[in-house]
C-alpha positions as CSV (number, residue, x, y, z in Angstrom):
1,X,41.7,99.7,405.8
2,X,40.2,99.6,409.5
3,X,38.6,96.1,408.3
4,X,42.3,94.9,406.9
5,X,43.4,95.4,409.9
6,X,40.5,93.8,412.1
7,X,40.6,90.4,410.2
8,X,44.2,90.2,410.3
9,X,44.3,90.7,413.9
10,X,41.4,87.9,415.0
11,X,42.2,85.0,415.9
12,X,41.1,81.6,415.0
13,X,37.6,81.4,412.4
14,X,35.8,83.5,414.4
15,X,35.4,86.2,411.4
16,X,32.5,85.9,409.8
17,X,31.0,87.8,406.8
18,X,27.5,88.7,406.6
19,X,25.6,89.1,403.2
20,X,22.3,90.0,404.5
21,X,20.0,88.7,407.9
22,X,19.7,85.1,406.4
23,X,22.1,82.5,408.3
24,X,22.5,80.6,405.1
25,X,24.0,84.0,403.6
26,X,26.8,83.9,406.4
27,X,30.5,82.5,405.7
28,X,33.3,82.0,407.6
29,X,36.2,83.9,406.4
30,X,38.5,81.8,406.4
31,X,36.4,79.7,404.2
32,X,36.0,82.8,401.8
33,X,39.9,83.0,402.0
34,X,39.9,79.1,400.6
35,X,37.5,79.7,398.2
36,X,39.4,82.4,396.5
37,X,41.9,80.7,395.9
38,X,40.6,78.2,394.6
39,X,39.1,80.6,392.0
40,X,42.7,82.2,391.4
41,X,44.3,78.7,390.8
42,X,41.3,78.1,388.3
43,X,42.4,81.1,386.5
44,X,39.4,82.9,387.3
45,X,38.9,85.9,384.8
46,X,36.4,88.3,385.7
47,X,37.9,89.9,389.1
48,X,41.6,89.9,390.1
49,X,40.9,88.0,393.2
50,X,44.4,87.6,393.9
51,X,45.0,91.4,394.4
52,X,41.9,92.0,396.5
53,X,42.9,89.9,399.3
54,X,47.3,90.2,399.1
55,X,47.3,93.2,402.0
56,X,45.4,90.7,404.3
57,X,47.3,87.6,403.1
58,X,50.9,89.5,403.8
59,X,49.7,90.6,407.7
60,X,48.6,87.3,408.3
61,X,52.1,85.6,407.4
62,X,53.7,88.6,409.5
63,X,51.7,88.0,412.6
64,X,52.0,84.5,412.3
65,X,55.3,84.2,411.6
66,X,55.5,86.6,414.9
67,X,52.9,84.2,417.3
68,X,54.6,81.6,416.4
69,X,58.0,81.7,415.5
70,X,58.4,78.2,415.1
71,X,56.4,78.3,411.8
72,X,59.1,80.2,409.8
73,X,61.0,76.8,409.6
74,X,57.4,75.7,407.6
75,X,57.5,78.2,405.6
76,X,61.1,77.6,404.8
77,X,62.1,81.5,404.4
78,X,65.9,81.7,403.6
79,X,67.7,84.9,405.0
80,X,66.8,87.5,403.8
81,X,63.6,87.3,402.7
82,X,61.2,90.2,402.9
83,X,58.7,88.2,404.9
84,X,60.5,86.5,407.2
85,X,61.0,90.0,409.4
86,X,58.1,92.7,409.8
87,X,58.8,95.4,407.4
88,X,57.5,98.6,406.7
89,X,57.9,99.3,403.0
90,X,56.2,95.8,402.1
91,X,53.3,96.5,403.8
92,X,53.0,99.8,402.7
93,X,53.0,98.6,399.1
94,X,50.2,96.2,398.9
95,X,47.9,98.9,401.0
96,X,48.4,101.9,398.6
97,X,45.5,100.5,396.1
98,X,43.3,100.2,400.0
99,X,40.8,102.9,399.9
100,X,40.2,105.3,403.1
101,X,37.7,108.0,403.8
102,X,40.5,109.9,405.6
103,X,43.3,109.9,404.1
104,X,45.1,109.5,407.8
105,X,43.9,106.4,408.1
106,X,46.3,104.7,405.3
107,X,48.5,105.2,408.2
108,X,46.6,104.9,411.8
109,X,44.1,102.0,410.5
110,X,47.3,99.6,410.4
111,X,48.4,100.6,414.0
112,X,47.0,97.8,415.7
113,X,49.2,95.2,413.0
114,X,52.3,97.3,413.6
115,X,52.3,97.1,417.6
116,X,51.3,93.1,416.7
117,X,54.3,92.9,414.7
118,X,56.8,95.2,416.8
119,X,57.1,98.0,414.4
120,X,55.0,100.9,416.4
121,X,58.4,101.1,418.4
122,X,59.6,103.2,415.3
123,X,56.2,104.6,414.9
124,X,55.2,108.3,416.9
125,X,51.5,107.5,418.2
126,X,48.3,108.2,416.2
127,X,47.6,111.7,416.7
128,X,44.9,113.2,414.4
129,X,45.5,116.6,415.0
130,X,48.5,116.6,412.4
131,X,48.0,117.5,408.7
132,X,48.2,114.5,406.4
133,X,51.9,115.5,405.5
134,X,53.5,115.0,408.5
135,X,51.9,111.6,409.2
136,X,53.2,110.0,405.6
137,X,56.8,112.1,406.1
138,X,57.1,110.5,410.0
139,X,56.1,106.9,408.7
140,X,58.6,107.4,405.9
141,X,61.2,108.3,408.6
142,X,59.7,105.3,409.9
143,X,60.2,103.0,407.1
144,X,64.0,104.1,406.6
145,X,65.1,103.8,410.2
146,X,62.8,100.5,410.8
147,X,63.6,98.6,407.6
148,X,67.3,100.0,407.3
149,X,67.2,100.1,403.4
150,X,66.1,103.5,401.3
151,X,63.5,101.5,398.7
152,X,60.8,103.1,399.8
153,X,62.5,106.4,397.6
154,X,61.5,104.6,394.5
155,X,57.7,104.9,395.6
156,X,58.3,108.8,395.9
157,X,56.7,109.5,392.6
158,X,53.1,109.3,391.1
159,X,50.3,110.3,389.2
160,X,48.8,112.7,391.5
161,X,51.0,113.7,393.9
162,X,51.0,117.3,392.7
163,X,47.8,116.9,394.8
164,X,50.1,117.3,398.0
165,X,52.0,120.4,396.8
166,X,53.2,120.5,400.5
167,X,54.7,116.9,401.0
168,X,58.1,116.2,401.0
169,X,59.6,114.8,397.3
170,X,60.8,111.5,398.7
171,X,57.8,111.0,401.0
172,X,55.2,108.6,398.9
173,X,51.6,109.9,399.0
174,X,50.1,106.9,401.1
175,X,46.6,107.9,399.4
176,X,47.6,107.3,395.9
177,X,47.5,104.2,395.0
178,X,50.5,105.0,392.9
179,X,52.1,102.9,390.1
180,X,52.0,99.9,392.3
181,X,48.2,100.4,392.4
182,X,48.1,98.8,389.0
183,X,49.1,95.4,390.1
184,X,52.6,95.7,390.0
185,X,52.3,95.4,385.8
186,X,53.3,99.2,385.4
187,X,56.1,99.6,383.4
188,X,57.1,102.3,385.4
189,X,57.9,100.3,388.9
190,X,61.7,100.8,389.8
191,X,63.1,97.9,388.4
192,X,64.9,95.6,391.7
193,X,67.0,93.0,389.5
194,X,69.9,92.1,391.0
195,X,72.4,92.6,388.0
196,X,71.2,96.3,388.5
197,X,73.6,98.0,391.3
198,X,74.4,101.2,389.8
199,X,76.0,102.5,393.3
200,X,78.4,99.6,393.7
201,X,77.7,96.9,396.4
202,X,77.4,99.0,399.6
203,X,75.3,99.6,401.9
204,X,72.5,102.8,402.6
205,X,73.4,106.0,404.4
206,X,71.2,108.6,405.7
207,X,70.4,110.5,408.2
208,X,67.5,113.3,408.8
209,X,67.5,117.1,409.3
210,X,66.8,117.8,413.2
211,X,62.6,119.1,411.9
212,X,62.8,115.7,409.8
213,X,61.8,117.3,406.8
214,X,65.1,117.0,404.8
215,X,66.5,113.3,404.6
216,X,70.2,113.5,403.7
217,X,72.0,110.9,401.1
218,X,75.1,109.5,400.5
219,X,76.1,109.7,396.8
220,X,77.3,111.6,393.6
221,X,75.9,113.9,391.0
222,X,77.3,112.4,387.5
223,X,75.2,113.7,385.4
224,X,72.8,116.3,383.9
225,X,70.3,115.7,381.4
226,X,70.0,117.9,378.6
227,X,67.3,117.0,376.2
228,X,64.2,115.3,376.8
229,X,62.2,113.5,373.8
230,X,58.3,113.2,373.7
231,X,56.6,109.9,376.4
232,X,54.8,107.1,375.1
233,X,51.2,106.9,376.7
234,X,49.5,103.3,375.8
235,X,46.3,103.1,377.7
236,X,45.4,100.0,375.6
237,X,48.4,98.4,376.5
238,X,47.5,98.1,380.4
239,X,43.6,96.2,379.8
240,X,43.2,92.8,381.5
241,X,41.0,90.1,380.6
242,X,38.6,91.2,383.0
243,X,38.5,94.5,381.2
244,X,38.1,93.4,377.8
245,X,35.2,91.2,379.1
246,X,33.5,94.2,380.6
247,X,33.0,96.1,377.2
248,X,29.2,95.4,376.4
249,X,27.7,97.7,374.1
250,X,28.8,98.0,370.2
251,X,29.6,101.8,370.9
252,X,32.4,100.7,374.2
253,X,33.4,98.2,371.6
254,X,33.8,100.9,368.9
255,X,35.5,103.1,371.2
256,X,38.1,100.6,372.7
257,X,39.1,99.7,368.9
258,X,39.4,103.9,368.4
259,X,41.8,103.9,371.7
260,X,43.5,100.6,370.5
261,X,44.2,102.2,367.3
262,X,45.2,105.7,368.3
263,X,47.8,104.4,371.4
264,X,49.7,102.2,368.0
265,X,49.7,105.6,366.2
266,X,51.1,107.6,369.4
267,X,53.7,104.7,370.4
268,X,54.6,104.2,366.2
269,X,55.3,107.9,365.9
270,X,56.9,108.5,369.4
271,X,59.0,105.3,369.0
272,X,60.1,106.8,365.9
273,X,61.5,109.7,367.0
274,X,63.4,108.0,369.6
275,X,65.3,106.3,366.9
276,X,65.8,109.6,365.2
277,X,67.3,110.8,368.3
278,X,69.5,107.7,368.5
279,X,70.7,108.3,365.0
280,X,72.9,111.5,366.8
281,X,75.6,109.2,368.0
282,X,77.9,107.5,366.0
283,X,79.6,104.9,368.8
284,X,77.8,105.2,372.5
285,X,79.9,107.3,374.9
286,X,81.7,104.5,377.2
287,X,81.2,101.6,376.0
288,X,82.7,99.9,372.6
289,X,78.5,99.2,371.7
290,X,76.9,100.7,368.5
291,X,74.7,103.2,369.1
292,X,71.9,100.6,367.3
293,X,72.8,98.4,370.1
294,X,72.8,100.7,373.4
295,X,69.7,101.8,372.2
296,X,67.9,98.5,372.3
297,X,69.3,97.9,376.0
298,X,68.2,101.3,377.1
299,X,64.5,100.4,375.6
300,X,64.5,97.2,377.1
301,X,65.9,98.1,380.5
302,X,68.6,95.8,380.0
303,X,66.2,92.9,379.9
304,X,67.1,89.9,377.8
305,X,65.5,86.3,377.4
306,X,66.8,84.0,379.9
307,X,67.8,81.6,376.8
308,X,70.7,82.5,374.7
309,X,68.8,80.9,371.7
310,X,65.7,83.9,372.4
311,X,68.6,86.5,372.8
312,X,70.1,85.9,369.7
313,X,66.4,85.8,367.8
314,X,65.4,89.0,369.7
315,X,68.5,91.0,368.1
316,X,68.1,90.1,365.0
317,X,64.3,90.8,365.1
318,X,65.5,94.5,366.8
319,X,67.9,95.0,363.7
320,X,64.9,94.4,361.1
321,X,62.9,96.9,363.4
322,X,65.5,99.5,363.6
323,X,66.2,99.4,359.9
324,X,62.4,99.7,358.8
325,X,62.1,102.3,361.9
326,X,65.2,104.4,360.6
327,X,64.3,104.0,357.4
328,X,64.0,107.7,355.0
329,X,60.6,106.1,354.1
330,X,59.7,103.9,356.6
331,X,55.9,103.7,355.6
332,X,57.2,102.3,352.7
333,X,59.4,99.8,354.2
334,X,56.5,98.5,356.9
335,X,54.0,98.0,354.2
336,X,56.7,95.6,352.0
337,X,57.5,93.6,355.2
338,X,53.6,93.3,356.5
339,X,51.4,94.0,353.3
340,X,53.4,93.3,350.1
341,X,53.9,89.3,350.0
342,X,50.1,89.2,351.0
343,X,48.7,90.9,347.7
344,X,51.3,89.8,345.8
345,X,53.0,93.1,344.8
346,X,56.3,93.0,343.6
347,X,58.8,94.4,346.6
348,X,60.6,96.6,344.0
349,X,58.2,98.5,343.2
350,X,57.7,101.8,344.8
351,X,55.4,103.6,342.8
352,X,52.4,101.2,343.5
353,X,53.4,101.0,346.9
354,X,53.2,104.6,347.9
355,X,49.9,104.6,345.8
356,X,48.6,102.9,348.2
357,X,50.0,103.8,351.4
358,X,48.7,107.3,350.4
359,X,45.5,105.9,350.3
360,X,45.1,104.2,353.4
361,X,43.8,105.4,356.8
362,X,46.9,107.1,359.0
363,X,46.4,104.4,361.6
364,X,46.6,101.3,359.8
365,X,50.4,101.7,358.8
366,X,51.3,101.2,362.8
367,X,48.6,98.9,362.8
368,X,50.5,96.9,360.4
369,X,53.9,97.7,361.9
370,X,52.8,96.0,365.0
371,X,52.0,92.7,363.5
372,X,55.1,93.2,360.7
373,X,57.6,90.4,360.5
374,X,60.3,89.9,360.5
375,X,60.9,93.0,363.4
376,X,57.3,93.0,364.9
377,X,57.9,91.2,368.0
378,X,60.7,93.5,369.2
379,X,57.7,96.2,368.2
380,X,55.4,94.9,370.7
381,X,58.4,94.4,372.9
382,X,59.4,98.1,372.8
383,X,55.9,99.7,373.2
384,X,55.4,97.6,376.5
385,X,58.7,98.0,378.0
386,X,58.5,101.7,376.9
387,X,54.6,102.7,377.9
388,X,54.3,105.6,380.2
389,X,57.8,106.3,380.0
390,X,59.6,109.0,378.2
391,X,63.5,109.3,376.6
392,X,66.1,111.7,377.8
393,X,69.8,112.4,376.9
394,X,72.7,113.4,379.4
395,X,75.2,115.9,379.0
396,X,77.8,113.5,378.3
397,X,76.2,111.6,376.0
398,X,74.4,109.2,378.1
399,X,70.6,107.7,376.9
400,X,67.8,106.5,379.2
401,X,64.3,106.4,379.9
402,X,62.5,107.7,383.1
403,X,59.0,107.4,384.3
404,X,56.0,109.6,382.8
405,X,53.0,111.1,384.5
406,X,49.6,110.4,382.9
407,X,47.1,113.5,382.9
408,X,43.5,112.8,382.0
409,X,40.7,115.0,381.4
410,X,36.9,115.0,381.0
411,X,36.9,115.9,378.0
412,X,40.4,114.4,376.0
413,X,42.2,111.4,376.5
414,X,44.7,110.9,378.7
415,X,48.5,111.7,377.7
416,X,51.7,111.1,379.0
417,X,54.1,114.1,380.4
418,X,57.6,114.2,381.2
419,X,58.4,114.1,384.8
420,X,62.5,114.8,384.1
421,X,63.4,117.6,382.5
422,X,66.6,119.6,380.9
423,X,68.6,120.6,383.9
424,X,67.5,117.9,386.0
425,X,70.9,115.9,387.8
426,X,71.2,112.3,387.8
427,X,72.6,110.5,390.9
428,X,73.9,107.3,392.0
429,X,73.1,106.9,395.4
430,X,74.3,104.6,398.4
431,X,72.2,101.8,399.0
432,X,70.2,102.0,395.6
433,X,70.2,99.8,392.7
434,X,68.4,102.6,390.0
435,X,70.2,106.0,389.4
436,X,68.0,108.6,390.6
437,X,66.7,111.9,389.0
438,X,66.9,115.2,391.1
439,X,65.9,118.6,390.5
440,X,68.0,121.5,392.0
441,X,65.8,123.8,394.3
442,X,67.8,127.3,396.2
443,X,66.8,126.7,399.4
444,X,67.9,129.5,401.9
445,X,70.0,128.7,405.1
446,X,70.7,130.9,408.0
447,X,74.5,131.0,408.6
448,X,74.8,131.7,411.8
449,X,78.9,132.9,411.4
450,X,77.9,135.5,408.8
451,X,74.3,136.4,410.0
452,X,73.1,136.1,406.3
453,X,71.1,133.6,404.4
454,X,72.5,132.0,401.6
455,X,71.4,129.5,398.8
456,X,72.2,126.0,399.3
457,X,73.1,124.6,395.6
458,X,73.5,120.8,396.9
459,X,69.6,120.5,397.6
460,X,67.3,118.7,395.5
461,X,64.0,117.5,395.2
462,X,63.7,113.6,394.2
463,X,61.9,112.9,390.4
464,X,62.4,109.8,389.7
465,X,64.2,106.7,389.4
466,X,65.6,106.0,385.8
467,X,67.3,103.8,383.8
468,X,70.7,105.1,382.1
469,X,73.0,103.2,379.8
470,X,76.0,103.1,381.0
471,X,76.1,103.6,384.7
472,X,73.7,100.9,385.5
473,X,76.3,98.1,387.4
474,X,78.9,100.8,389.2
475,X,80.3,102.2,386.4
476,X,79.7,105.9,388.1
477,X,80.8,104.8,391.2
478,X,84.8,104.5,391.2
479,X,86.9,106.3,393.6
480,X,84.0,106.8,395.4
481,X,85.7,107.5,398.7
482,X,87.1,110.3,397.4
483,X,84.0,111.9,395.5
484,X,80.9,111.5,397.4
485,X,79.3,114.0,398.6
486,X,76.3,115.0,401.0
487,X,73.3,114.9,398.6
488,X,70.1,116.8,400.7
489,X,66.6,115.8,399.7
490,X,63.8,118.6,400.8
């Protein structure tokens, strides 16, 4: 972090990088700078060169852009852009995956680039002798009040923030790298689409407790979910190139095939059982969809191919899916669409069929469902849009899927776990474009008119973002004026 920071900051070429006492070892950096991209625009496989170096890319523009204003017009930024002004959040995100030997430092070791850039005026001075807690809650603060927008909530969640027991739910653990970490290809990253504004068009509200350890919200409860099905966890699913390439011995091989085989098992049978959950409704609750089709939008996030052509071919490859998946015998039904024209068995019949399906390793029937056609590309679709997510159900008959942690172990593979739960409420909240997912807590007040504590039952501890059918484009939000309500986060 300290050496982000250093680089960014210097002026002209005078960085240089040393690989040992020779001088013919020596290279500028900003010739190392040139040189990887010239790699990245060669498609360079083996290292993700364009990652290592976006934290010191971004401060550059920013301090730039702030030495010499007159650049902006070269880089043509329209209004609006995240780049064009020094933001908080932005930064924040590309140095989550930046390693630190104290964790403090994800904070302190950009100081020098935030006084550069004007954003240390938001910012209390470093000051070690605070606990790692309140140093990421007072940048947080920081990020909100500097940046004016509430984004940074969807970075709340992770992996290993039960690490932190003691940080605040919708203060990000700036030592995890987090889902971002991964290169921005986690499935599980809020999703920012315009078309999404499930609070209406309006603008954030907040404000923070007098201790700054409760951040109060502008927004409505209008939800509760009420049944959660089983996550999808496909490991597989998230290898690169480089990864692939770095398998070397037969037994890595072996073992990567093993994984491969075990995560189409997992996402077959999981996948399945989301359809048998979907098979409760008859018509979805609020809308004059099928239940068949609310369900493909809710696994898909709402995402369609940008040609009309490709949306019409992806429906009717999900309604081959959903049948086989739906199907009373659907090992039956994969192995006629995948196997049974290849061996030239006769469609109709069953009993040979089933011979051989009972025959065959468990794993190869999702094997097969994954390359099946007509229906497998909306397969491959589904497992990629759902990994490391899970599938819940509302009170009133609402679906959607939420994010997933991912435990690992020495000695098992990692799985997924549900981070929502029954009882959990979901909100639509001012100045957010995702419903979010929040857990009642009874946390005691001191009313000062009756000298007794009391329970508070409009706090709540922030999950996760998620995506629910239905309530996705302001659907929740009408008569808001009159229905809003003063939601505290703790």
């Amino acid at each position: 972090m300290w050496t982000v920071q250093e680089v960014a900051l210097a002026r002209g070429d005078n960085v240089i990088v040393y690989n040992g006492p020779d001088p013919s070892d020596q290279i500028p950096w900003i010739v190392l700078i040139a040189g990887i991209d010239a790699l990245v625009v060669c498609n360079y496989e083996w290292v993700d060169l364009s990652k290592t170096v976006k934290l010191h890319k971004h401060l550059l523009t920013m301090i730039i852009l702030k030495r010499y204003p007159i650049m902006k017009q070269v880089y043509k930024m329209k209004e609006g852009d995240l780049v064009q002004e020094a933001m908080v959040w932005p930064i924040m995100c590309d140095a989550r995956e930046k390693e630190a030997t104290d964790a403090k430092d994800k904070v302190f070791a950009l100081y020098g680039v935030f006084q550069e850039t004007g954003i240390a005026e938001a910012l209390p001075p470093p000051d070690y002798s605070k606990s790692v807690e309140d140093i990421y809650r007072e940048l947080t603060i920081a990020c909100i009040e500097s940046d004016k927008w509430l984004y940074v909530l969807f970075d709340a969640p992770s992996d290993l923030r039960y690490l932190r027991p003691n940080l605040a739910s919708w203060v990000p653990d700036w030592s995890d790298p987090g889902w971002r970490g991964k290169g921005n290809a986690d499935s599980r990253i809020a999703v920012s689409r315009d078309r999404f504004c499930a609070a209406g068009p309006v603008e954030p509200v907040w404000t923070f407790s007098a201790d700054g350890r409760q951040l109060h919200l502008h927004g409505k409860i209008v939800d509760e979910i009420i049944f959660c099905g089983e996550p999808i966890c496909c490991l597989a699913d998230g290898r690169t190139i480089a990864d692939l390439k770095s398998i070397r011995s037969d037994a890595s091989k072996t073992a990567a095939t093993d994984q491969f085989k075990l995560d189409l098992q997992e996402a077959y049978t999981t996948l399945k059982s989301w359809v048998g959950i979907c098979s409760w409704y008859d018509k979805y609750p609020g809308t004059s969809e099928s239940a068949a089709q609310a369900f493909r939008r809710t696994l898909m996030q709402d995402f369609e191919a940008d040609k009309d052509n490709d949306s019409l071919a992806q429906a009717r490859d999900f309604d081959a899916w959903f049948k086989i998946m739906s199907s009373s015998s659907p090992d039956v039904e994969i192995f006629r669409a995948h196997y049974a024209s290849r061996l030239g068995v006769g469609y109709k019949d069953d009993a040979f069929v089933e011979g051989v399906i009972s025959q065959s390793p468990p794993e190869t029937i999702p094997l097969g469902a994954s390359q099946m056609r007509p229906g497998g590309h909306f397969h491959n679709l589904a497992r990629t849009f759902s990994n490391k997510r899970g599938y819940f159900i509302t009170e009133q008959g609402r679906m959607g899927t939420a994010a997933a942690r991912i435990e690992s172990g020495q000695h098992r593979r990692s799985k997924a776990v549900n981070l929502v739960q029954a009882g959990d409420k979901v909100a639509v909240v001012a100045g957010l474009a995702m419903p979010m997912v929040l857990r009642p807590v009874a946390c005691k007040e001191y009313n000062p008119a009756s000298g007794i504590q009391y329970s508070s039952g409009r706090m709540y501890t922030l999950v996760t973002h998620a995506y629910v059918h239905g309530i996705m484009y302001g659907e929740a939000w009408e008569d808001q004026s009159r229905q809003l309500e003063d939601i505290v986060l703790v």
